[in-house]
C-alpha positions, 0 to 999 in steps of 0.5 A: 475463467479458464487456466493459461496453464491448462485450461481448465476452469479456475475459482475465485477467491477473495483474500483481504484486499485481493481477489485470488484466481485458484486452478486446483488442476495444476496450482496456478494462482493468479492475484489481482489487488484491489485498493482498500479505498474501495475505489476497485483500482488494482493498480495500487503501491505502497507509500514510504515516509522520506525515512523509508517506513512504510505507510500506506498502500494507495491508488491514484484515487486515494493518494493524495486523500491518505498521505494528507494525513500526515506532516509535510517534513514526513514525506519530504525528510527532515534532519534532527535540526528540523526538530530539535527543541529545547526540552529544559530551559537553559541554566543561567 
């Protein structure tokens, strides 16, 4: 593979979930993400719970599989009513 910068040949590096393209003529670095699925897809995202806390990166093959693994009212919001209970019984 040859450098868009100046042409000359670049190296490939692998870096966790990433494969990294390395010229050491000019320092142009060009980084292609794979999804940790496996399923070799590079178009991945991060998913946010509805609080916006981070989850998970995921690709249109394991979306659905990885964020099945959490409670509804995660992903869609819930407000202190959703989840209020009591933790004693009420004195009489």
């Amino acid at each position: 593979m040859k450098c868009p910068l100046c042409d000359n040949n670049i190296k490939e590096v692998d870096v966790e979930d990433a494969i990294e393209y390395i010229c050491n003529s000019c320092g142009y670095i060009q980084t292609d993400f794979n999804c940790v699925c496996g399923s070799g897809e590079t178009d991945t995202w991060p998913e946010y719970d509805a609080q916006g806390i981070y989850l998970c990166k995921v690709c249109k093959v394991c979306k659905d599989e990885k964020l099945s693994k959490y409670r509804p009212e995660i992903l869609s919001g819930y407000t202190q009513a959703n989840v209020d209970e009591p933790i004693e019984p009420e004195g009489t």
